[in-house]
N, C-alpha and C positions, 0 to 999 in steps of 0.2 A: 252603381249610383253615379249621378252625375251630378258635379256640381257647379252653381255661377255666381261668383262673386263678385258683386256690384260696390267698387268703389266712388270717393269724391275727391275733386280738386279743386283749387284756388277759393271758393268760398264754403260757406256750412250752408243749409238749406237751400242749395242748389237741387234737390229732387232723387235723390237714392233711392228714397221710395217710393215714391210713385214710378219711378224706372223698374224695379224689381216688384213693384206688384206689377207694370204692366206685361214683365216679362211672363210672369209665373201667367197671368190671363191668357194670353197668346199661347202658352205651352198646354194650358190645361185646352185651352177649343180645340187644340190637336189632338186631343183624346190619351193627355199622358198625366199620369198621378201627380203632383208637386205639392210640397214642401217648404218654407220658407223660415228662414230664420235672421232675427234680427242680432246684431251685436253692437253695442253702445258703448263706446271708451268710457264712459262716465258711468262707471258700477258700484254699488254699494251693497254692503252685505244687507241693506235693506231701504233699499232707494226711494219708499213709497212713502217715507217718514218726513222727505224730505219737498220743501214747498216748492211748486211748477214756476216758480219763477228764480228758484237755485241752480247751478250746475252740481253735482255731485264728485268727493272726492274719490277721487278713480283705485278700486282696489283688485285688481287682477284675477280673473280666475284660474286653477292648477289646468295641466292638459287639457288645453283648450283645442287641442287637434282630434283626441278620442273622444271627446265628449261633443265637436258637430257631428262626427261622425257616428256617433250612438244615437245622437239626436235626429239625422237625418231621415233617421230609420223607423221612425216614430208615424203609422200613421195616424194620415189628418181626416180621413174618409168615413165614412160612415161605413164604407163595405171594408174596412179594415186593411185594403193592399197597401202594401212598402210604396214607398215613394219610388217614382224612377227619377226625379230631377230637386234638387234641393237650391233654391235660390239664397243667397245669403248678401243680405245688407251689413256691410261694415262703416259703421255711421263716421263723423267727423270728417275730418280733411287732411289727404295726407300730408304730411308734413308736422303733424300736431305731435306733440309731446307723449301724449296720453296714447294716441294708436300704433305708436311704434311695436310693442309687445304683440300686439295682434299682426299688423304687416308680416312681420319677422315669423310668427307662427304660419299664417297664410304659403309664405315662402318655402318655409319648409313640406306644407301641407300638401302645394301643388306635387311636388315630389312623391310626395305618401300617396298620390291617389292615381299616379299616372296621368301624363297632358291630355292623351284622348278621354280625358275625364272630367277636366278641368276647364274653366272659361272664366276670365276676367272684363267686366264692364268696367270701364271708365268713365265715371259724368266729369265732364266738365265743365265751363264756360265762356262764351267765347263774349263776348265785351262790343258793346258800337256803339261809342263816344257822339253823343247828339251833334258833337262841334262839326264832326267829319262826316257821320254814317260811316264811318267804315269797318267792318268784323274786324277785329282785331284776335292773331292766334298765339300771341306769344305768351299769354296767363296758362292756353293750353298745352303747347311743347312744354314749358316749364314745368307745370303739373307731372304730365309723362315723362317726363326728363328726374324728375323726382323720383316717381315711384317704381322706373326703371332700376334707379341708384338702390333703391332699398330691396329688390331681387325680383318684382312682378311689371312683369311684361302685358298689358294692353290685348286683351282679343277684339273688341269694340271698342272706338272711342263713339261715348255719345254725346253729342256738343248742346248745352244748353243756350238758345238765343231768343232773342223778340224774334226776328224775323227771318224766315228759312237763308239754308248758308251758299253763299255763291257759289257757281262751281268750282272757279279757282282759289275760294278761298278752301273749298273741302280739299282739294287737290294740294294747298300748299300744306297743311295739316297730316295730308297722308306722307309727305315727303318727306317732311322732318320731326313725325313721329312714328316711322316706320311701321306703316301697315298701307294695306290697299283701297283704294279711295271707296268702295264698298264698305269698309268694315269703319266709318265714320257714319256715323247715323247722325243729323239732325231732329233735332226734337225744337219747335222753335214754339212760342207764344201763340196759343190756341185757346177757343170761345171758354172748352171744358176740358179740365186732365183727364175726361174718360176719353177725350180723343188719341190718348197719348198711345194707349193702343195698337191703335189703328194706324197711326203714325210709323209705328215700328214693323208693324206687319207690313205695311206698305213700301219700306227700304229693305226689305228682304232678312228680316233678322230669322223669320221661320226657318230660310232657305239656307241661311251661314250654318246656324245650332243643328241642323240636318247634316251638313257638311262637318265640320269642325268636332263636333260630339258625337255621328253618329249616330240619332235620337231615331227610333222606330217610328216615323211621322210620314203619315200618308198626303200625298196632295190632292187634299179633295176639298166643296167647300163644306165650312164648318158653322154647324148652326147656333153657336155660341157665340162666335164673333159679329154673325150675322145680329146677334140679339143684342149687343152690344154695340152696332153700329146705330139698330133702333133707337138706342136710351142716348146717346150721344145726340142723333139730330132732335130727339124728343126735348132733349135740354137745351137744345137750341133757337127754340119757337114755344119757349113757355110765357104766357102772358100774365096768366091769373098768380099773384101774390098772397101768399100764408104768411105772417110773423109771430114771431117766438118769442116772449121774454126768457132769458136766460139770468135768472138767479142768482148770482154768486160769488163768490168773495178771491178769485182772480181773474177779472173779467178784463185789465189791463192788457192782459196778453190771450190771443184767442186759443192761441197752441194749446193751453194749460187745459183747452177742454178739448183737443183735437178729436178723440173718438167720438165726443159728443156731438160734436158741429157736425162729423162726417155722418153719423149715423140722422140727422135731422134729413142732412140734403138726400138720401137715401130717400127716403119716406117723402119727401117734398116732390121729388123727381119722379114716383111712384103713382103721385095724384095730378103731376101734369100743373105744379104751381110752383112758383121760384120763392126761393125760401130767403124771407131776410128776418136775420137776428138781431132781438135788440139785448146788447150785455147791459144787465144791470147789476152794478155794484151790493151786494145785500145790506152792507152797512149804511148805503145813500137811503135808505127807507125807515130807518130809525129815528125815532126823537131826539134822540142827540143834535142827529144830522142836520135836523129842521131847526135848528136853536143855532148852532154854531154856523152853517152852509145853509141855508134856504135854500135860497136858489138852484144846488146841486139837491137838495131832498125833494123841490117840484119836479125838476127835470126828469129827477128817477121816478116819481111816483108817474107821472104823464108816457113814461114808455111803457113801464107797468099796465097803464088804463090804455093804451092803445093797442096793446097785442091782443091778439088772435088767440094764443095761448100760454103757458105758464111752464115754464121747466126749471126745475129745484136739482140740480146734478148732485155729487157727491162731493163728501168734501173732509176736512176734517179740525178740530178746534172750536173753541166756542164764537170765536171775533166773527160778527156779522147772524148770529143764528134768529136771532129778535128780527134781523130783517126780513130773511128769509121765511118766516114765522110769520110774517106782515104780509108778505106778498101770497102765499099758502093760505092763511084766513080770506083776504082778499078773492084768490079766484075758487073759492068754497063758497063763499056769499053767493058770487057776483054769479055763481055757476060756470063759470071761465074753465074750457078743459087744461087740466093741470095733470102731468106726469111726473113724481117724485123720484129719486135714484138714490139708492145707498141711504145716506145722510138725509136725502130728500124727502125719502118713506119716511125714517125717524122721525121727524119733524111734523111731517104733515098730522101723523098720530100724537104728538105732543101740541099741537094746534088744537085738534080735537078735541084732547085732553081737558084744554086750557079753558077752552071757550064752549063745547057741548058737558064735559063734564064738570067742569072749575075745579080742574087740579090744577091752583096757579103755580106750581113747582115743578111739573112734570119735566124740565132738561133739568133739574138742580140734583148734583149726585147727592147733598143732604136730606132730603126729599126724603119722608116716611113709605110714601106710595109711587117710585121712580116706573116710567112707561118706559124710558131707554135705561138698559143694566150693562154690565160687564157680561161679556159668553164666559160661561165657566171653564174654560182653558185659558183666556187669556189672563196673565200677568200684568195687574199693573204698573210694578216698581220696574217693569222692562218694557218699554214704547216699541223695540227694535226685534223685527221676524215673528210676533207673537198674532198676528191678524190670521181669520178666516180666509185662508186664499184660493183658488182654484174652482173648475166645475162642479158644482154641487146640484143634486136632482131638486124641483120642485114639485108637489104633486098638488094638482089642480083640488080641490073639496066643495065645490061650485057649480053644476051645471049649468050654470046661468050666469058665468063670469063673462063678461064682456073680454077679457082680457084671453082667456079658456078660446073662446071662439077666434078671438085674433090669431091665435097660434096653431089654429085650424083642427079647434075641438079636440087636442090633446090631453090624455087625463095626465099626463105630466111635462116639464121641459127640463133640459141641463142646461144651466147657465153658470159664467162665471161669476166669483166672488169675489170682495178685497174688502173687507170689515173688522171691526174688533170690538163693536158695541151690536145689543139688537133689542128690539122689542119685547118689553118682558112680557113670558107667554100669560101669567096668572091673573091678567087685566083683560085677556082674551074676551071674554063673557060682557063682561062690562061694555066695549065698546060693540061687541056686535048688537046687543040691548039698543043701543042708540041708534044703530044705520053703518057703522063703521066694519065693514065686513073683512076679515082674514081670510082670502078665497085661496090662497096658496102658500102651504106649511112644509116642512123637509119632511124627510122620509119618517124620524120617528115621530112629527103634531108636533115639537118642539119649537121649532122656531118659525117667526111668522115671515112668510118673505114676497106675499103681495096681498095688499089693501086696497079696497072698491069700496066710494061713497053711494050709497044708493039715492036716486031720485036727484041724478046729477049726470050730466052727458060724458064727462069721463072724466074722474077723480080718481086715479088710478096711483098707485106708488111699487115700488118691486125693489126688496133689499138684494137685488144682484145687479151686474153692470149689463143691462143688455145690450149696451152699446158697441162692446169691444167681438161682439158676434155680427154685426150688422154687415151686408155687404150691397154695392151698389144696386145690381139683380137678384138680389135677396133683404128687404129691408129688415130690420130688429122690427116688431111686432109690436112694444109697448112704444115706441117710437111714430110706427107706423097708427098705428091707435092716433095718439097725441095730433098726427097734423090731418086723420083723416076728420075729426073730431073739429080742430081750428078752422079747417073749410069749411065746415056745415057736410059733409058727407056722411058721416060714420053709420047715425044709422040706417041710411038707404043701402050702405056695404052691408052692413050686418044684415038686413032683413033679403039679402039676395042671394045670403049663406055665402058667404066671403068668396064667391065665385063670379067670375065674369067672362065676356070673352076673349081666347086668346088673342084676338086682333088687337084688342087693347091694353096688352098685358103683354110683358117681358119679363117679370119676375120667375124668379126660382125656388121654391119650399124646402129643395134636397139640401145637406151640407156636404155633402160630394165633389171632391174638385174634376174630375170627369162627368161632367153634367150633361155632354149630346143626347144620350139615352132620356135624358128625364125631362128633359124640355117638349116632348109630346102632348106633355097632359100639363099647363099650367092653369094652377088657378091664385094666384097671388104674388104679389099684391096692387092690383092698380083699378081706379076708375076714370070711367069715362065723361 
């Protein structure tokens, strides 16, 4: 096994990861298994409790050396082979209080696995001060100079800048942080991060990790990266625009829905249209809001009536659900395509509830007749580790689900979960009587975990996250739905049997991180 540990300096969201997924894309077009693992200073025995605009108190996990190392082992493929390369993000900055414990394990770690085994990325950044233009490297020695003191030595440094790095200044960088002016890669400010890629394949990082690790890596070209340089300049010449309202009650910070936003542009980049999000607050759409803020309840209601489509993400708490419930009735009316998630499905069924069957209680847990219940495992009187969490199967009960067919007429999918409420099954009947259809239940009919409005262009919701499965050359499907849907495309894709030609197509269907083999036959997801 081979490992690459991708660290950060001098600031936080300087790009770790997008470094280390671009790495792992580059290794996988070589035709090698990989791996990834994330590790966050800010751990909690159950972090999901806590709100995306908190930091978390940092609680350490025991042997954190055998347990990457158990983990690495883990595959991620669908043809079940061992990893041969395991990328690992260690998040924050060194220097931080909180990542000492893991540096220090790291240090030890490179030891445990032997150096021909080991590789360390360095991001850093390099600074140029508008006054001067000039790179500036001393945030970066400094950096290096750091995390040399704490026992890990630099195989890469990768410098983050606006604009590619001089020569002499890469060269003063190799000098006085001891390495060779090769093994400084620039990454500088480009159109799209899917270029960032291509960026590092093109400084010879292939050709180092061949050298350095050893990797069984043929030099030949590679039809992955090939397909990836397509989606790159395809996002560079997109004209026609899709917008999205986004629903939801942290819309202050866009991170807080980062899987979501990444999985939109996925699906936007798919149909060849540049995606712009409109965040709307849930709460601005409330009567309250209109009483106390006017002004802010027009503004939210007018991005609302201007998008394209409707997305309800997950979420948790009752503050803002009335909004979100407003916006929900809204593109049910208006026929506006609307994708619910998590919390989002909830809702959109207690919408229903509210206004096709007048249970005006339907979120109220005193409610004689409740449409959202407790899962029978979970504990109330305990918030903490007690959620539904992980891949769970869905099995499609529909031949005629729109959604069924998105996923390329699978009678089931595994997605993941993260919940602790659901849809109470014993109202089943009831809503299907009206149009509100349960096209997809778990394995035993228990629990409902996707909802289709009939005689409605796509009114779709799914109590799993399918966005945390999304991948550039493989969009999430209920996603892909949602903005093929917001174009006005969906049903000329659907009646062409979700097939087109590869010329216009770069997607991938497989979840295979060795995909050369399987890009022969693409039929999804894009139009022309």
């Amino acid at each position: 096994m081979k490992y690459i540990l991708v660290t950060g300096g001098v600031i936080s969201g300087i790009g770790k990861g997008i470094i280390a997924s671009s790495v792992g894309t580059i290794l996988k077009s070589c035709g090698l298994h990989v791996t990834a693992i994330k590790i966050d200073p800010y751990i909690n025995i159950d972090a999901g409790t806590f709100s995306p605009y908190e930091h978390v108190v940092p609680h350490i996990t025991d042997a954190i050396q055998e347990w990457v190392m158990r983990q690495a082992k883990v595959s991620v493929d669908d043809d079940g082979v061992e990893p041969q390369v395991c990328v690992i993000e260690l998040g924050g900055t060194v220097g931080d209080i909180e990542s000492m414990p893991f540096i220090e394990a790291f240090r030890q770690f490179q030891f445990k696995v032997k150096r021909e085994n080991f590789c360390n990325i360095h991001v850093s950044l390099v600074p140029q001060p508008s006054t001067t233009g000039e790179q500036k490297t001393k945030p970066t020695q400094n950096s290096v100079r750091e995390l040399r003191g704490l026992g890990l030595s630099p195989d890469l440094i990768v410098c983050r800048c606006s604009t590619p790095l001089d020569t002499a200044v890469k060269e003063k960088i190799s000098m006085f942080c001891h390495v060779e002016p090769e093994q400084v890669i620039c990454i500088h400010d480009v159109s799209s991060i899917y270029r960032v890629p291509l960026l590092l394949e093109d400084q010879g990082m292939v050709e180092y990790f061949c050298r350095r690790l050893d990797l069984p890596i043929e030099m030949r070209p590679r039809r992955m990266l090939t397909k990836w340089k397509e989606m790159s300049d395809r996002s560079d010449r997109l004209l026609e625009h899709t917008s999205i309202a986004l629903v939801g009650k942290y819309t202050k910070f866009s991170d807080s829905y980062a899987s979501v936003i990444k999985a939109l542009e996925h699906s936007a980049l798919a149909i060849n249209h540049k995606l712009e999000v409109k965040y709307i607050d849930s709460a601005d759409l409330e009567q309250s809001t209109q009483q106390e803020e006017p002004v802010k309840y027009h503004e939210a209601w007018q991005k609302l009536c201007s998008a394209d489509g409707v997305l309800v993400p997950g979420g948790f708490g009752v503050r803002g659900t009335e909004g979100k419930i407003q916006a929900i009735n809204w593109a049910r009316k208006q026929k506006k395509p609307f994708l619910g998630v998590c919390l989002g499905m909830q809702l959109a069924v207690c919408e229903f509830a509210r206004n096709i069957m007048l249970n005006e209680k339907s979120f109220d847990p005193e409610t004689k007749h409740p449409v959202v219940i407790d899962m029978p495992e979970h504990n109330p009187g305990q918030m903490g580790g007690t959620m539904r969490l992980g891949k769970r199967r869905t099995i499609f009960k529909s031949n005629s689900s729109i959604l069924r067919k998105l996923y390329g007429d699978a009678d089931h999918v595994d997605e993941r979960h993260r919940h602790r409420f659901e849809v109470n099954p014993e109202l089943k009947h009831h809503f299907e009587k009206k149009g509100l259809h349960f096209v997809g239940q778990d394995t035993e009919g228990q629990r409902m975990e996707v909802i289709e409005l009939e005689d409605h262009a796509y009114f779709v919701g799914v109590q799993y996250h399918p966005e945390f499965t999304s991948r550039p050359i493989k969009p999430s499907p209920p996603y892909f739905g949602l903005l093929l849907a917001a174009a006005g495309k969906l049903q000329s894709y659907l009646l062409k049997g979700c097939r087109l030609s590869p010329r216009d197509t770069y997607s991938d269907r497989s979840g295979s991180s060795s995909p050369d083999s399987e890009l022969s036959e693409l039929k999804f997801p894009s139009v022309s």
